[in-house]
Every structure is written in C-alpha cells, then in structure tokens.
N, CA, C and O atoms as CSV, one atom per row, in Angstrom:
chain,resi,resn,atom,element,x,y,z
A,1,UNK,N,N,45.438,10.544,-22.844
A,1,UNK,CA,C,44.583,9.975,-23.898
A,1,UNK,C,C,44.651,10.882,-25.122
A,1,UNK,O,O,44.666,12.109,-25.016
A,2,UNK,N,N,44.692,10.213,-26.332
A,2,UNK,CA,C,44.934,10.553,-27.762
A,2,UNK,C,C,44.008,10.215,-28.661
A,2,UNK,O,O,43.738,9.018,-28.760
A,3,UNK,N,N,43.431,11.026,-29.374
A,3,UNK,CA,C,42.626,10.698,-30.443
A,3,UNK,C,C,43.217,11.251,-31.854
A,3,UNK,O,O,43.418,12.463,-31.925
A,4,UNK,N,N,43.488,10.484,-32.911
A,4,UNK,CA,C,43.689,11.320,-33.951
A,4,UNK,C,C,42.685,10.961,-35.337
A,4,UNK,O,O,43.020,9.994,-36.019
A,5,UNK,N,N,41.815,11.524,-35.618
A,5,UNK,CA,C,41.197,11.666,-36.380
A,5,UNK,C,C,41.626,12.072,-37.999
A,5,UNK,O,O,42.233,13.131,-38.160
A,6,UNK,N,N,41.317,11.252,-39.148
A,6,UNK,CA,C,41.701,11.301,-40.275
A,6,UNK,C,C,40.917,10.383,-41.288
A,6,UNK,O,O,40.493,9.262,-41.005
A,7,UNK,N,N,40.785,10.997,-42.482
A,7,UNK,CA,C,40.182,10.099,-43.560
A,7,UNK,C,C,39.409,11.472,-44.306
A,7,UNK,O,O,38.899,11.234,-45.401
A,8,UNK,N,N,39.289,12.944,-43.758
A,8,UNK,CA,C,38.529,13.697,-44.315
A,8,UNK,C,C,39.322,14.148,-46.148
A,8,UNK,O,O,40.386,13.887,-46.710
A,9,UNK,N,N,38.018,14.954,-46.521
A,9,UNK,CA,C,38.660,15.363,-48.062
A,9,UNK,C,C,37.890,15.994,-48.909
A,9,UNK,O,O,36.767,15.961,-48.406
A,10,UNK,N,N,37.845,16.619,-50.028
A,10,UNK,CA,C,36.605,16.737,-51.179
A,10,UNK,C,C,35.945,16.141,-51.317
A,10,UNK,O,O,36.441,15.049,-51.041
A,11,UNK,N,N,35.012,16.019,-51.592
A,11,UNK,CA,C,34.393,14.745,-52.620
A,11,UNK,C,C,32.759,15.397,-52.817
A,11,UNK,O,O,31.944,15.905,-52.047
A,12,UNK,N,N,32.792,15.004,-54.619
A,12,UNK,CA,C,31.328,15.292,-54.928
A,12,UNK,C,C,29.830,14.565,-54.135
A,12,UNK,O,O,29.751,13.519,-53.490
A,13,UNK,N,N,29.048,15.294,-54.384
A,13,UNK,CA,C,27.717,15.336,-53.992
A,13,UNK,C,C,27.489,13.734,-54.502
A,13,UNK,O,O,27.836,13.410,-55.638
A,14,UNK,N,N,26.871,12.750,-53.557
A,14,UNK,CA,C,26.832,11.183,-53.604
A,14,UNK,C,C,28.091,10.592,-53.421
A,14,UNK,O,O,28.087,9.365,-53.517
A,15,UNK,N,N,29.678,11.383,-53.073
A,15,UNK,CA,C,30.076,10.439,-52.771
A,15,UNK,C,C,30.387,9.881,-51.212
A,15,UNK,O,O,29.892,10.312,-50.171
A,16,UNK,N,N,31.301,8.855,-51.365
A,16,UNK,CA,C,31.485,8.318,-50.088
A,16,UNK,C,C,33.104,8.138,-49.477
A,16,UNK,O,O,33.950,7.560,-50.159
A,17,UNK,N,N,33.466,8.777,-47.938
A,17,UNK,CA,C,34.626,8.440,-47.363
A,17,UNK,C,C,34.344,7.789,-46.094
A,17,UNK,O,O,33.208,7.677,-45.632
A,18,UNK,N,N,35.560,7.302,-45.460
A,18,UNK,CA,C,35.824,6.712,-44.745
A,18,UNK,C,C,36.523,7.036,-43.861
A,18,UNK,O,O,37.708,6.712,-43.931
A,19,UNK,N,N,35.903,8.011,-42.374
A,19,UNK,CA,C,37.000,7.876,-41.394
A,19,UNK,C,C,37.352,7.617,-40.401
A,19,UNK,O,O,36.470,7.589,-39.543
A,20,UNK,N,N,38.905,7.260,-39.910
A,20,UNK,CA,C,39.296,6.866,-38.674
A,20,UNK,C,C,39.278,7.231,-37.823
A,20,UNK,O,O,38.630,8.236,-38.118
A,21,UNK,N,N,39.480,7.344,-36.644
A,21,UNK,CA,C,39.835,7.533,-35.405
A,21,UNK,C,C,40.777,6.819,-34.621
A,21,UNK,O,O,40.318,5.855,-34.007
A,22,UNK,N,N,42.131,7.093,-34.482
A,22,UNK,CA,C,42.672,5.771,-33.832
A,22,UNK,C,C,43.028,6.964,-31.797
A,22,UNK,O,O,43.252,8.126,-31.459
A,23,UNK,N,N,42.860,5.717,-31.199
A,23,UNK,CA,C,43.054,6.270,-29.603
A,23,UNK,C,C,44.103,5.353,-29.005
A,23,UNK,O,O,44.348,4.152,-29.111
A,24,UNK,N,N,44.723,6.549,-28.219
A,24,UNK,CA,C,45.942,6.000,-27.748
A,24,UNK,C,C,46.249,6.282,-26.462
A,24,UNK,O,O,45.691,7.379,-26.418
A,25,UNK,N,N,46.676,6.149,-25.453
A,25,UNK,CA,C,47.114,6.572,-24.220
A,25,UNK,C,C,45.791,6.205,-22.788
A,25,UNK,O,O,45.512,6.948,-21.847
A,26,UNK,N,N,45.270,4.970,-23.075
A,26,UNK,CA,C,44.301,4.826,-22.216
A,26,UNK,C,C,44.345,2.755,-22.073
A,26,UNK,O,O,44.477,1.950,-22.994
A,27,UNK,N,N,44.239,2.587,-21.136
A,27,UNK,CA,C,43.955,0.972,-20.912
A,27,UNK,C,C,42.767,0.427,-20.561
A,27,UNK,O,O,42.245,0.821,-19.518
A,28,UNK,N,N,42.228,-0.405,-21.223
A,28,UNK,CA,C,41.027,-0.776,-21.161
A,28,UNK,C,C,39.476,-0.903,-22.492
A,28,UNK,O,O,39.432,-1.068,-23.711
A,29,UNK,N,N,38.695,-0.766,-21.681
A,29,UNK,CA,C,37.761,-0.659,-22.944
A,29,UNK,C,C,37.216,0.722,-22.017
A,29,UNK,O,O,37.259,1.027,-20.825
A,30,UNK,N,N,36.523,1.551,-23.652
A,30,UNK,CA,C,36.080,3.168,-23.411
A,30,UNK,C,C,34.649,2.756,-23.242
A,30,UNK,O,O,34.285,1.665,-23.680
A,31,UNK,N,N,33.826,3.552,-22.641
A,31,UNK,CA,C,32.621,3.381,-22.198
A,31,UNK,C,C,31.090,3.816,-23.626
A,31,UNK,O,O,29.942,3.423,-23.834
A,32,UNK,N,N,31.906,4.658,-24.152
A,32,UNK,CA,C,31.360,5.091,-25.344
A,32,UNK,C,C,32.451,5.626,-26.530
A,32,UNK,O,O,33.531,6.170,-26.299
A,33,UNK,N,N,31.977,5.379,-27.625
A,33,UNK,CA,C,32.611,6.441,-28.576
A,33,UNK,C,C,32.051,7.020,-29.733
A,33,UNK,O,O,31.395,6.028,-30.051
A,34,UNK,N,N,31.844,7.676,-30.437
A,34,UNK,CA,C,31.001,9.213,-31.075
A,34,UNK,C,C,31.526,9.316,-32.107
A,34,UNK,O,O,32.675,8.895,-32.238
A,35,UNK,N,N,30.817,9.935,-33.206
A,35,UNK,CA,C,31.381,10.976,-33.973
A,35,UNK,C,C,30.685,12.169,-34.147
A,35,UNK,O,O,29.491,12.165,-34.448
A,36,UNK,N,N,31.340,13.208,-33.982
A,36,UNK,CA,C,30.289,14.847,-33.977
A,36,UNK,C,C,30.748,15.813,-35.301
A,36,UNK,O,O,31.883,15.630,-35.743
A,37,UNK,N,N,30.117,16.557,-35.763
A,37,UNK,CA,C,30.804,17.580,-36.342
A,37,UNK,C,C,30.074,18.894,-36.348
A,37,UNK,O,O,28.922,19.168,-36.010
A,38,UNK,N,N,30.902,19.521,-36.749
A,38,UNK,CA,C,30.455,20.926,-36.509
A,38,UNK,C,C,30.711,21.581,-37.999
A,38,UNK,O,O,31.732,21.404,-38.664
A,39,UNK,N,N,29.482,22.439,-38.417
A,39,UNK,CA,C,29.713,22.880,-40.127
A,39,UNK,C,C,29.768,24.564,-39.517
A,39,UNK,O,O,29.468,25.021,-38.414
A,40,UNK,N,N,30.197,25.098,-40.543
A,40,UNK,CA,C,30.650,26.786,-40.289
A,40,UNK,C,C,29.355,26.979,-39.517
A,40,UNK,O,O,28.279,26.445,-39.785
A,41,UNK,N,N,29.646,27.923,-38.396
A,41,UNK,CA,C,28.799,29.084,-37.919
A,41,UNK,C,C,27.467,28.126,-37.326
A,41,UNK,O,O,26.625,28.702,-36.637
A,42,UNK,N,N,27.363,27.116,-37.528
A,42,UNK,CA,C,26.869,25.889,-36.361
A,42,UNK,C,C,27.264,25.378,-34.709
A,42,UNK,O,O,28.348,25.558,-34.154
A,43,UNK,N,N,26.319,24.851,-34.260
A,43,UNK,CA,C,27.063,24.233,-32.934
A,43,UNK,C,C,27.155,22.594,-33.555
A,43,UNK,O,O,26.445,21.918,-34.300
A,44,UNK,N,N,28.467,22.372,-32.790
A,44,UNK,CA,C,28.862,20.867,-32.992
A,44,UNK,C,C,27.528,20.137,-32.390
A,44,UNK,O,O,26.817,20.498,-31.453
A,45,UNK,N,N,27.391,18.663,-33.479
A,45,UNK,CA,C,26.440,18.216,-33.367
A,45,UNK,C,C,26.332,16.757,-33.644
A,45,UNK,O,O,26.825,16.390,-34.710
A,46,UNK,N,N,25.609,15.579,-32.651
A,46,UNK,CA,C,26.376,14.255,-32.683
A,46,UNK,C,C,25.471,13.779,-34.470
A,46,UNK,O,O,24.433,13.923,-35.116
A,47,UNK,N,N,26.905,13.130,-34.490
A,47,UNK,CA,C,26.231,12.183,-35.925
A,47,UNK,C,C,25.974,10.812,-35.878
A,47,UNK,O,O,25.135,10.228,-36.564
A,48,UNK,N,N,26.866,10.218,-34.886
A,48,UNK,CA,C,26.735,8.423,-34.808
A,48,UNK,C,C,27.596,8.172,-33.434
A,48,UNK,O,O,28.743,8.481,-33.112
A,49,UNK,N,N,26.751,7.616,-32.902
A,49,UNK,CA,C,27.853,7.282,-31.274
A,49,UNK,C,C,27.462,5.118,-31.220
A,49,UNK,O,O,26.560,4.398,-31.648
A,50,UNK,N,N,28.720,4.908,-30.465
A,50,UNK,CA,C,28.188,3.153,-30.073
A,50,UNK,C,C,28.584,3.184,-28.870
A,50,UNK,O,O,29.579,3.732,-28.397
A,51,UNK,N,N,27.580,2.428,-28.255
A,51,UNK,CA,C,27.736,1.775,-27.028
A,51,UNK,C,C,28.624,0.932,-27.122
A,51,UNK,O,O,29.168,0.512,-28.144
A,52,UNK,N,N,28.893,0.509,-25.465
A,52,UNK,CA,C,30.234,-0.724,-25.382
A,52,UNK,C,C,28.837,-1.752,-25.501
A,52,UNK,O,O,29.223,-2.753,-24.896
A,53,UNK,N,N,27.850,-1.947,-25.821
A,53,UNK,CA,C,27.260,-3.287,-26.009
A,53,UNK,C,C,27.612,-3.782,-27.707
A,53,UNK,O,O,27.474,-4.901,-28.201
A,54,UNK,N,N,28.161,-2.367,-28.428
A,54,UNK,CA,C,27.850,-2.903,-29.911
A,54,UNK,C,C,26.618,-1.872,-30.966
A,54,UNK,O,O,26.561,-1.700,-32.183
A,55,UNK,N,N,25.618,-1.266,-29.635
A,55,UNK,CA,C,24.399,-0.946,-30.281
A,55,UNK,C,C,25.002,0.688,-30.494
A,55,UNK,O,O,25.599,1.333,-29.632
A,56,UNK,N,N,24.668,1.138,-31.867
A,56,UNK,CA,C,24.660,2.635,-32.740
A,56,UNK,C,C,23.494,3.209,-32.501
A,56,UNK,O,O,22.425,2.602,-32.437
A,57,UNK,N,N,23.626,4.221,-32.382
A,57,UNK,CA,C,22.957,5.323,-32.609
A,57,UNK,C,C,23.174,6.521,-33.708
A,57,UNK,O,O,24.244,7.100,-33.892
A,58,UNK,N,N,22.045,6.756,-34.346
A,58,UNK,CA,C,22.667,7.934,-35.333
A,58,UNK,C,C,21.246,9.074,-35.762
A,58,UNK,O,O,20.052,8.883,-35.993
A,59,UNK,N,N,21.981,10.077,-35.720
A,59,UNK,CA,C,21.241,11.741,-35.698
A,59,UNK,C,C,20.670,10.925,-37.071
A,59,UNK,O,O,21.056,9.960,-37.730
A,60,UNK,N,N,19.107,12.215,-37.143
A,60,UNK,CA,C,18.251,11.218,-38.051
A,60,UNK,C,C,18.383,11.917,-39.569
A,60,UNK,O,O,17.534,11.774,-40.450
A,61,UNK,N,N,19.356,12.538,-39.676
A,61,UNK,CA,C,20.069,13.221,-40.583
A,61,UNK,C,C,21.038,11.877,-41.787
A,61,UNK,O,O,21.081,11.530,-42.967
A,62,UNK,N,N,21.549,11.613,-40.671
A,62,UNK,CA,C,22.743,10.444,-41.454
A,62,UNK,C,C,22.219,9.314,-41.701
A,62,UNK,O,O,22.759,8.638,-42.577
A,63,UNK,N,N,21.298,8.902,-41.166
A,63,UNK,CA,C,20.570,7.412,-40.779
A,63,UNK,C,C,20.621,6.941,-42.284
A,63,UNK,O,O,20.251,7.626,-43.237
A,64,UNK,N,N,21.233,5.428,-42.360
A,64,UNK,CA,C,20.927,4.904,-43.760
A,64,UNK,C,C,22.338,5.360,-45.110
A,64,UNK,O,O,22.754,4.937,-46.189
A,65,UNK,N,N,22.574,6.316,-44.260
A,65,UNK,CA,C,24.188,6.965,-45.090
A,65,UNK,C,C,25.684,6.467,-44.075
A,65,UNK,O,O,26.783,6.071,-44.466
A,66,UNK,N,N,25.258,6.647,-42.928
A,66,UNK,CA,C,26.737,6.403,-42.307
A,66,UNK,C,C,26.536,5.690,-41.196
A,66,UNK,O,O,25.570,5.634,-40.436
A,67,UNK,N,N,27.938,4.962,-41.202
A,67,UNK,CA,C,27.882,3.885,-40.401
A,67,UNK,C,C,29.143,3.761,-39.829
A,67,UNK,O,O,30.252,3.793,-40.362
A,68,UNK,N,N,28.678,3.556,-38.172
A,68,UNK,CA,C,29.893,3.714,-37.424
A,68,UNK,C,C,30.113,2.569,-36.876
A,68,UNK,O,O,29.180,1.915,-36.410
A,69,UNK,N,N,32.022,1.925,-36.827
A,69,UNK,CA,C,31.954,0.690,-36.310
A,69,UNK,C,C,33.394,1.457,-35.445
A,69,UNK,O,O,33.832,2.552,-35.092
A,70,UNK,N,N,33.760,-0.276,-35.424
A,70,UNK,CA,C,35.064,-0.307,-33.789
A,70,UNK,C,C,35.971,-1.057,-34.110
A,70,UNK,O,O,35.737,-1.479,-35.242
A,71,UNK,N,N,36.847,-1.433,-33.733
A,71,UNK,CA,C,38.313,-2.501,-33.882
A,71,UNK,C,C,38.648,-1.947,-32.431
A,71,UNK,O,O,39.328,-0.945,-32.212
A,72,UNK,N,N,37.915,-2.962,-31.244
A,72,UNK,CA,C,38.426,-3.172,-30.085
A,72,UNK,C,C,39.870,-2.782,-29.414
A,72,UNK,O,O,40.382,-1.968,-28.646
A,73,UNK,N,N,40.272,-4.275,-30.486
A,73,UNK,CA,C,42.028,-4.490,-30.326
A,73,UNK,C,C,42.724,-3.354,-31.066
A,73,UNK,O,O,43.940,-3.380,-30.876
A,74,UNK,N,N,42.397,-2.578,-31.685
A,74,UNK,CA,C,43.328,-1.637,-32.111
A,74,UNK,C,C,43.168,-0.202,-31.782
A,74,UNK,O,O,43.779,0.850,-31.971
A,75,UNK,N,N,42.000,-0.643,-31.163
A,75,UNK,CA,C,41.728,1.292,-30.759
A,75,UNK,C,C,41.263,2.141,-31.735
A,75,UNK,O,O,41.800,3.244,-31.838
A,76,UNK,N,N,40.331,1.822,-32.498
A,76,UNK,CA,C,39.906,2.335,-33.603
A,76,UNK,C,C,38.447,2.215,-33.896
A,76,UNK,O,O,37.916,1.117,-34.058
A,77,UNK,N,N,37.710,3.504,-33.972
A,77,UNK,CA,C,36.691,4.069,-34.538
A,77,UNK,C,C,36.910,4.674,-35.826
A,77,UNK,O,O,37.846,5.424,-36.105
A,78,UNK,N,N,35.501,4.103,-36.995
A,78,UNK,CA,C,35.261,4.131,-37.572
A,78,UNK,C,C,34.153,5.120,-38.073
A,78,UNK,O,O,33.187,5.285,-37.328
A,79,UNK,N,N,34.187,5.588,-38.901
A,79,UNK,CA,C,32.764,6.497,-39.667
A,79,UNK,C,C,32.494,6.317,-41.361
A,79,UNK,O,O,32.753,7.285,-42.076
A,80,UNK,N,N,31.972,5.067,-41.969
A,80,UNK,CA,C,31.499,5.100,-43.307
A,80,UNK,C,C,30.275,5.977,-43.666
A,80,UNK,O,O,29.100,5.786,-43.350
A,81,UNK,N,N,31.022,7.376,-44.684
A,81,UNK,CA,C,30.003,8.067,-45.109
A,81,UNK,C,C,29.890,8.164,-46.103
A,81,UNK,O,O,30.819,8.336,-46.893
A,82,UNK,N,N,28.485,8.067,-46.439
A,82,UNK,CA,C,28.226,7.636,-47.990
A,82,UNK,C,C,26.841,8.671,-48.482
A,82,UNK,O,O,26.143,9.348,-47.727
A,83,UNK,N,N,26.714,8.529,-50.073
A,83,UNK,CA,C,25.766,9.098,-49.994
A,83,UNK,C,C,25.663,10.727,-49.606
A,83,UNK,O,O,24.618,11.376,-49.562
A,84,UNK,N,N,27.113,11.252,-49.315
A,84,UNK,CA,C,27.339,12.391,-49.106
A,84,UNK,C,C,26.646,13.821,-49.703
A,84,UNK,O,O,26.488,13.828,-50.924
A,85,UNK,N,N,26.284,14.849,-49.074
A,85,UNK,CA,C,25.463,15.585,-49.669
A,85,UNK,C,C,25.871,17.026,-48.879
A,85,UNK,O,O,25.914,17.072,-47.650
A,86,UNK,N,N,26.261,18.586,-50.019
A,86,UNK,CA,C,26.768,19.746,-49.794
A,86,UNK,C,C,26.605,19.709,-48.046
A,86,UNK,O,O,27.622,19.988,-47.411
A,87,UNK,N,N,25.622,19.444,-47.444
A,87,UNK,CA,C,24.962,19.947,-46.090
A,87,UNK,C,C,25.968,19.230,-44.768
A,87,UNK,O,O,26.057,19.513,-43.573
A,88,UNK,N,N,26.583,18.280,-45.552
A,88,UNK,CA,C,27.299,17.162,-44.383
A,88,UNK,C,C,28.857,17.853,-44.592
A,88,UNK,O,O,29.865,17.369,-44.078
A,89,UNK,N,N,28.850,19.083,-45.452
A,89,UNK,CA,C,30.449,19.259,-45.061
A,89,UNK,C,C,30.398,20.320,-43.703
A,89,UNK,O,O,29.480,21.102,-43.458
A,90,UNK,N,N,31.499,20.143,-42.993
A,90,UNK,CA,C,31.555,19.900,-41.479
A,90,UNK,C,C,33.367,19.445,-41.111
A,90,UNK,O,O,34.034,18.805,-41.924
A,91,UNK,N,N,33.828,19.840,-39.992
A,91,UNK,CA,C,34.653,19.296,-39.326
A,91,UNK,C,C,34.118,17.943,-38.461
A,91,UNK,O,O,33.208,18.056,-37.640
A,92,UNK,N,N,34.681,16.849,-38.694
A,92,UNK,CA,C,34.108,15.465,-37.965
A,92,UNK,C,C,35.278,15.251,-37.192
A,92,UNK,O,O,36.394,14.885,-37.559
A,93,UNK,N,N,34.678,15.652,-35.606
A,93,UNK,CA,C,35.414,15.137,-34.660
A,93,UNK,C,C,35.166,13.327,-34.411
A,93,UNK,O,O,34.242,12.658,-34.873
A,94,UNK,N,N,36.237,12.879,-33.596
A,94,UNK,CA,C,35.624,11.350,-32.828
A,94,UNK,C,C,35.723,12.205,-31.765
A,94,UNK,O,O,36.301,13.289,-31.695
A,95,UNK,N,N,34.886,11.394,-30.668
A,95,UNK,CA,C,35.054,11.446,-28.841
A,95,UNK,C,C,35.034,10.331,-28.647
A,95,UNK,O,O,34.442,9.545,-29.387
A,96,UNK,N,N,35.838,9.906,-27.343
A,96,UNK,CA,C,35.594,8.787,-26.459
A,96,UNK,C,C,35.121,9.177,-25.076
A,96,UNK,O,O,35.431,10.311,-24.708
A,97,UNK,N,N,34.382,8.378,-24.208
A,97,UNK,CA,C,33.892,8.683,-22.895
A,97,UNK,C,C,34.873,7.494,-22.029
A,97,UNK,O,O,34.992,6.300,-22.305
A,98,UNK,N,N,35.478,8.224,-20.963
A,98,UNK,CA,C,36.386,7.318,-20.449
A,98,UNK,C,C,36.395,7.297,-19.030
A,98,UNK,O,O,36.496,8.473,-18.680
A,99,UNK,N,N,36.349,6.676,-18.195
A,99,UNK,CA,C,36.684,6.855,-16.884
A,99,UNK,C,C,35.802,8.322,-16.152
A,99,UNK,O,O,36.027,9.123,-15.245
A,100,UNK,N,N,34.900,8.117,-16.989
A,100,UNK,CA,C,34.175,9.917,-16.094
A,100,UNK,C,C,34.661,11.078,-17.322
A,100,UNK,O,O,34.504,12.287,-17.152
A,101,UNK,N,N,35.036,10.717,-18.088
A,101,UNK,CA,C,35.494,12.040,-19.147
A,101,UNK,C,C,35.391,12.061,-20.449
A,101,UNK,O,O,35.153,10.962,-20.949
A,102,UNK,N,N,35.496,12.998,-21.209
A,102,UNK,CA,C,35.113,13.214,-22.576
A,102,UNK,C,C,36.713,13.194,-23.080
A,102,UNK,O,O,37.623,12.911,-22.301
A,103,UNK,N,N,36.915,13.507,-24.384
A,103,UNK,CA,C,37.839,13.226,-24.666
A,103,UNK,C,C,38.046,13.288,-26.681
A,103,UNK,O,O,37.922,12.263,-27.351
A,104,UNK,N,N,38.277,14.300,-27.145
A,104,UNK,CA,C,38.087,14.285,-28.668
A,104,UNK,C,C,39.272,14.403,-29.388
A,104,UNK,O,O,40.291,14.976,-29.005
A,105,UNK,N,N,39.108,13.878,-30.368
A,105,UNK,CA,C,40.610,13.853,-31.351
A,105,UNK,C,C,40.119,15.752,-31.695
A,105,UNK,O,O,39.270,16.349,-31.032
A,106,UNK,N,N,40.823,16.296,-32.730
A,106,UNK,CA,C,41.683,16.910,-33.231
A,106,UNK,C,C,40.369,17.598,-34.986
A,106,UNK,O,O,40.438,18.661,-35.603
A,107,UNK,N,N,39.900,17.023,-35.083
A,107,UNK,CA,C,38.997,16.993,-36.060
A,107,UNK,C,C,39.447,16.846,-37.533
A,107,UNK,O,O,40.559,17.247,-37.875
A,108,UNK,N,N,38.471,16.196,-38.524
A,108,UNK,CA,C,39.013,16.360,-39.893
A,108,UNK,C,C,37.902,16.563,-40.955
A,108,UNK,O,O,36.916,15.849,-41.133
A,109,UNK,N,N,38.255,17.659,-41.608
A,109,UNK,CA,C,37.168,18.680,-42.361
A,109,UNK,C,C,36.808,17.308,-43.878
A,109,UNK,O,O,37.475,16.424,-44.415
A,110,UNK,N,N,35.459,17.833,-44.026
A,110,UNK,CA,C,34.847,16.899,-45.217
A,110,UNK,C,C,34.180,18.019,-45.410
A,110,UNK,O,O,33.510,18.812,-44.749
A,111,UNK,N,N,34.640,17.829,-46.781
A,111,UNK,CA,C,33.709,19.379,-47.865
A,111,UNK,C,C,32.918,18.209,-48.924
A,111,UNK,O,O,33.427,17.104,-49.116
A,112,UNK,N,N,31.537,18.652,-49.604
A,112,UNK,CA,C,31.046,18.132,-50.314
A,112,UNK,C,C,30.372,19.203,-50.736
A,112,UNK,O,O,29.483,19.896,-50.241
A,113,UNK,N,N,31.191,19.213,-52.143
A,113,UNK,CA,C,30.478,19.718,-53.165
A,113,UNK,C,C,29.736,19.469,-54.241
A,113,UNK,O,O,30.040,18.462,-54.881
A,114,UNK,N,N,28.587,20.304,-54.716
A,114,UNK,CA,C,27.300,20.032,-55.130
A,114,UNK,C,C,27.742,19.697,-56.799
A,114,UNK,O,O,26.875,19.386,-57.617
C-alpha cells in the first residue's frame, strides 16, 4: 500500500490550497481515511478524518476552513484548505486504515505566511 501526498506550498495568510492524496497498492474500500499534520517541534495531530459511511470529522481548529472529501473510484483523498492562517503551517500527512493497519503517505509541507 501507497500513499502519495501532494498539493502543499506558500501561500499568504487567508489563503487557500488543495490537497491530494492518491492510494495505491490495496483492493477494496479502506475503512477510514485522515489527514494529520505535524508543525515544527509539535506532535502530529488529526485535522479531518471520514468514515466509510461519508460522515467527517474535523479537529475544532479547522472546522469551517477545511474540508475533506473522497473519489472512491480513484483512490483519492482530498483536503480543501482555506482561510489559511501562520499557525496551520505544518507537514500534512494522509492515512488510510486498512485491513487492521495504519498506513500514511509521505507528507507535504504548507507554510503560511503572515
């Protein structure tokens, strides 16, 4: 199983990116999937996870700024972040939960500057 994570970058204080996650090397549907990140000298920390029903969850940090979706058929998790602010720059991993296991892409850094 493969995760590669991408869409991170600069961007000023209010703005907004978009990133992927695409997963590869697994058959089926994943039981969960996440996005976490971890900012310097922090412990990694969840930002938005979905259930296989559809239903999100999100740390009460992001709530109202980012929004996490899915593309089933393509193996792809999503993270729209918006509204961006200095405090949210961070490495943003995805995870998937699979068969009894965890499982994280590779991470991709989002700096936001003030």
């Amino acid at each position: 199983v493969q995760l590669q994570a991408s869409g991170g970058g600069l961007v000023q204080a209010g703005g907004s990116l978009r990133l992927s996650c695409a997963a590869s090397g697994f058959i089926g549907s994943v039981n969960y999937m996440g996005w976490y990140r971890q900012a310097p000298g922090k412990e990694r920390e969840l930002v938005a996870r979905m259930a296989p029903s559809g239903e999100a969850n999100y740390a009460d940090s992001v709530k109202g700024r980012f929004t996490i979706s899915r593309d089933i058929r393509k193996k792809m998790s999503y993270l729209q972040v918006a509204d961006l602010k200095p405090e949210d720059t961070a490495v943003y991993y995805c995870k998937i939960y699979w068969r009894g296991a965890d499982y994280w892409g590779q991470g991709t850094l989002v700096t936001v500057s003030s």
